[in-house]
C-alpha positions as CSV (number, residue, x, y, z in Angstrom):
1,X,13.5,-82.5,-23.4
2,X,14.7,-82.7,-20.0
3,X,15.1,-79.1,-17.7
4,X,19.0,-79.6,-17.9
5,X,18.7,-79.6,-22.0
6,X,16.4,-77.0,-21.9
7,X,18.7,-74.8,-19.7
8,X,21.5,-75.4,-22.2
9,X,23.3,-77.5,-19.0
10,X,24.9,-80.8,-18.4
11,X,23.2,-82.5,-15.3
12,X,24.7,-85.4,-13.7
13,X,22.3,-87.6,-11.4
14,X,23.2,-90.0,-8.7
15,X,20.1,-91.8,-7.5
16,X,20.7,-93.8,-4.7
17,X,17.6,-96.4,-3.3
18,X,17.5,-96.7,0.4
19,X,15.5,-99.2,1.7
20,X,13.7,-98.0,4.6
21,X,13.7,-101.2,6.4
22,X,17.1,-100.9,7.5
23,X,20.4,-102.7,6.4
24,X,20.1,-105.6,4.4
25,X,21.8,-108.6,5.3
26,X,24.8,-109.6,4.3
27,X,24.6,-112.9,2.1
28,X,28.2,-114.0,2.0
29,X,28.5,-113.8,5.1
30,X,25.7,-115.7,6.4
31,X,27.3,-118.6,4.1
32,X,30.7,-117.8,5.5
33,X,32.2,-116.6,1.9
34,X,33.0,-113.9,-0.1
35,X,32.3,-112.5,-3.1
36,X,35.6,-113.2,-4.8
37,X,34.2,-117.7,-4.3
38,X,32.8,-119.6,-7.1
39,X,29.9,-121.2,-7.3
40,X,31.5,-124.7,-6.3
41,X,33.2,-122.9,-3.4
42,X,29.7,-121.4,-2.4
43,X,27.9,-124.9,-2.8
44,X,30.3,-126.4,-0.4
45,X,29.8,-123.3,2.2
46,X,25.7,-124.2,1.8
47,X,25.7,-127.7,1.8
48,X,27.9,-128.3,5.3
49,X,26.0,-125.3,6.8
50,X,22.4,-126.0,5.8
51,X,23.6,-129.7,7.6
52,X,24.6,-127.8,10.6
53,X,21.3,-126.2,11.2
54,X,18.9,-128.6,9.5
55,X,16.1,-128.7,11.9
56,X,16.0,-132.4,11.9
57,X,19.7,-132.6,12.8
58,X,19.3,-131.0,16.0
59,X,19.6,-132.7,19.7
60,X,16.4,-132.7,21.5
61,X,18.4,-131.6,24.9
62,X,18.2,-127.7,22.9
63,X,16.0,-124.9,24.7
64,X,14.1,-123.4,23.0
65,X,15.1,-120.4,22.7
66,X,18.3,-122.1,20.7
67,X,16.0,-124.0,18.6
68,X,14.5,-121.0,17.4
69,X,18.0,-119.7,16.8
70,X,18.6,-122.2,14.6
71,X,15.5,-122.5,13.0
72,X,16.4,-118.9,12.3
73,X,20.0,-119.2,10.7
74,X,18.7,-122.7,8.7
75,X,16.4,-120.3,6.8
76,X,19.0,-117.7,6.4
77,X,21.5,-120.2,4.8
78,X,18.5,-121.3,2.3
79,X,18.2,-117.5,1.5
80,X,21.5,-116.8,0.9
81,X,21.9,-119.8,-1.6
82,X,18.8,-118.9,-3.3
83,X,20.4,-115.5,-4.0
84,X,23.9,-116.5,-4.0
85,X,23.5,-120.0,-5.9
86,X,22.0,-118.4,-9.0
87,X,24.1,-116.2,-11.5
88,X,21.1,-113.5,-12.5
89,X,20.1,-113.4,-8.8
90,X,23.8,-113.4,-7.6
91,X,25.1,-110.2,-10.3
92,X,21.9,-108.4,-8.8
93,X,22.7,-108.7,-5.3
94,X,26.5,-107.7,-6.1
95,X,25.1,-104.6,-7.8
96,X,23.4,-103.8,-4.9
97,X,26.3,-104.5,-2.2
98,X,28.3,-102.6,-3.9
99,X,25.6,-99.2,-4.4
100,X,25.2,-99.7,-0.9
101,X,29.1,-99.6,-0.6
102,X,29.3,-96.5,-2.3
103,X,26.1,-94.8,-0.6
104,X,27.8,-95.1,2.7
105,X,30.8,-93.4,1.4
106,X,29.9,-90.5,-1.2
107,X,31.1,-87.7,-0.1
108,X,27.4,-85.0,0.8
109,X,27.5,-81.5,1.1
110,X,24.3,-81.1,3.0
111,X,21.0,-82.8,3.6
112,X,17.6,-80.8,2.4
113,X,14.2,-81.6,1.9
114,X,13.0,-81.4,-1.6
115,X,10.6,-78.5,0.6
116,X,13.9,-76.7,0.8
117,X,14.6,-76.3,-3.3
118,X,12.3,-73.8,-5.4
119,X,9.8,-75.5,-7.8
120,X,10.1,-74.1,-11.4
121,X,7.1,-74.5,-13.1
122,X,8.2,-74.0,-16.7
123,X,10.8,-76.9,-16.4
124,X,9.0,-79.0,-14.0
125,X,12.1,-79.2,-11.8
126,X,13.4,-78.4,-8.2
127,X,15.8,-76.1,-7.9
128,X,18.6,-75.6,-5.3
129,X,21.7,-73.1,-5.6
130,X,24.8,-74.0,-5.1
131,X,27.8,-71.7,-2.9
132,X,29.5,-71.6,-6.7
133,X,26.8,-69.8,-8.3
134,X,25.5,-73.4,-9.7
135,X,22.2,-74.9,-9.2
136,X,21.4,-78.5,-8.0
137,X,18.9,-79.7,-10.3
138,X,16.1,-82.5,-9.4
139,X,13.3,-83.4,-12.2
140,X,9.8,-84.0,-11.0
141,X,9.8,-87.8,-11.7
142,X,13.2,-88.2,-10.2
143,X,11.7,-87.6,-6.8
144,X,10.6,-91.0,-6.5
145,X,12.6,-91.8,-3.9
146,X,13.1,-91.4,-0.6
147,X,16.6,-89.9,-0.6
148,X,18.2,-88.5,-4.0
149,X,22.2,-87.2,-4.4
150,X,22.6,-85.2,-7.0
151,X,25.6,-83.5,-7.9
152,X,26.0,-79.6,-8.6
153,X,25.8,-78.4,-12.9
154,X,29.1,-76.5,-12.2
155,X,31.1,-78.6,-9.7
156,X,31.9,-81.5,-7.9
157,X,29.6,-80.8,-4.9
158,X,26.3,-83.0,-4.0
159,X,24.0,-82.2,-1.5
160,X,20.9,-85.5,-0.4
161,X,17.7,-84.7,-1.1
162,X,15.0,-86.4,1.2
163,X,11.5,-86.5,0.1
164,X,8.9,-85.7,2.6
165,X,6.1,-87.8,2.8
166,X,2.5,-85.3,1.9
167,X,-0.2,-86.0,4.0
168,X,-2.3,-87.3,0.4
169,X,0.6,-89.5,0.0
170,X,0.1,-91.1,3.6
171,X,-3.5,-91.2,3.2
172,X,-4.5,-94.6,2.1
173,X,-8.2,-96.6,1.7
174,X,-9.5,-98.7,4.5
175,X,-8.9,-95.4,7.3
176,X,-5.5,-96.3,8.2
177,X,-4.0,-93.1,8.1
178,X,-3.7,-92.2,12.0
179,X,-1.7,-95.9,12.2
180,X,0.5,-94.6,9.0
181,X,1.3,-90.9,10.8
182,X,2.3,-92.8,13.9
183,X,4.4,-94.9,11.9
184,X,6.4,-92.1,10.4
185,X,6.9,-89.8,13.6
C-alpha cells in the first residue's frame, strides 16, 4: 500500500530524468531531418552525409584542426543512424525528445530540496504542504532521481524536488571521495 492509499488520497507523480551531463544531442538534426521523415527519407539523409565526412573522402590540403572536425561530425552521423535507423531504438529516443520537451516547459511552483519536506516515518514518505492546505507527496523509493515534479493532492500546483547528494552516497571504494566532492561543488 502506497502513503497516498494509506492517506485515503489520490497522488499524481511526474518523474522527470535529467541527465546530469548536460543536453543531449539532437539526432535529427545532426542528419539534417525531422522526426515527421521515414526511414527511406532518413537513409538518404545518412548515406550522402556519412559520404561527406567519410574520413577517407577528405582532401589532404585540410588542417587539422578541420580534420578533427570532421572526424567529429562522421561519427555523429553514424550515431544518429544507429539510433535513428532502427524502429525500437528510434520510438525510444522520440520518447525521450519529447519528455525532455515537456521538462523544459512544465509549469514549477518552486524548487526544494527533498531536505526541505518533513520525513514521515509511518508512511515512509516526504512531505511538503502546499499554500491550498494540500501536501506534495514524494515516496522513499521515488527519490531516485536527481530532480522529481510532483504535483499537489488537492490542486494543479507542482513544486521540483532536487535530491542532495549525502556524503555516504558520495563516498565510494578506492578513496576517491575528495575528487567526487570537488566534482559536485
Amino acid at each position: 500500500m502506497t502513503a497516498a492509499q494509506k492517506r485515503g488520497k489520490k497522488t499524481l507523480y511526474i518523474r522527470i530524468m535529467v541527465d546530469s551531463s548536460g543536453p543531449q544531442k539532437d539526432w535529427y538534426s545532426v542528419l539534417g531531418a525531422c522526426p515527421t521523415d521515414d526511414i527511406k527519407e532518413l537513409k538518404q539523409k545518412y548515406q550522402k552525409l556519412i559520404l561527406m565526412f567519410h574520413p577517407d573522402k577528405q582532401r589532404q590540403d585540410v588542417s587539422e584542426g578541420e580534420a578533427e572536425q570532421h572526424l567529429q561530425r562522421f561519427i555523429d552521423i553514424d550515431q544518429a543512424w544507429k539510433i535513428l535507423g532502427n524502429e525500437e531504438s528510434r520510438k525510444k529516443y522520440n520518447l525521450e525528445l519529447r519528455a525532455n520537451e515537456l521538462k523544459q516547459s512544465w509549469p514549477v511552483d518552486a524548487h526544494i530540496t527533498h531536505e526541505d519536506m518533513n520525513w514521515d516515518c509511518e508512511t515512509e514518505c516526504y512531505t511538503y504542504s502546499c499554500r491550498c492546505g494540500g501536501e506534495f507527496i514524494l515516496e522513499k523509493d521515488e527519490m531516485e532521481e536527481m530532480e522529481t515534479v510532483v504535483c499537489c493532492d488537492s490542486c494543479s500546483l507542482s513544486i521540483e524536488v532536487k535530491k542532495v547528494r549525502t556524503r555516504a552516497e558520495v563516498e565510494c571504494s578506492g578513496g576517491c571521495l575528495h575528487k567526487q566532492l570537488n566534482s559536485i561543488r
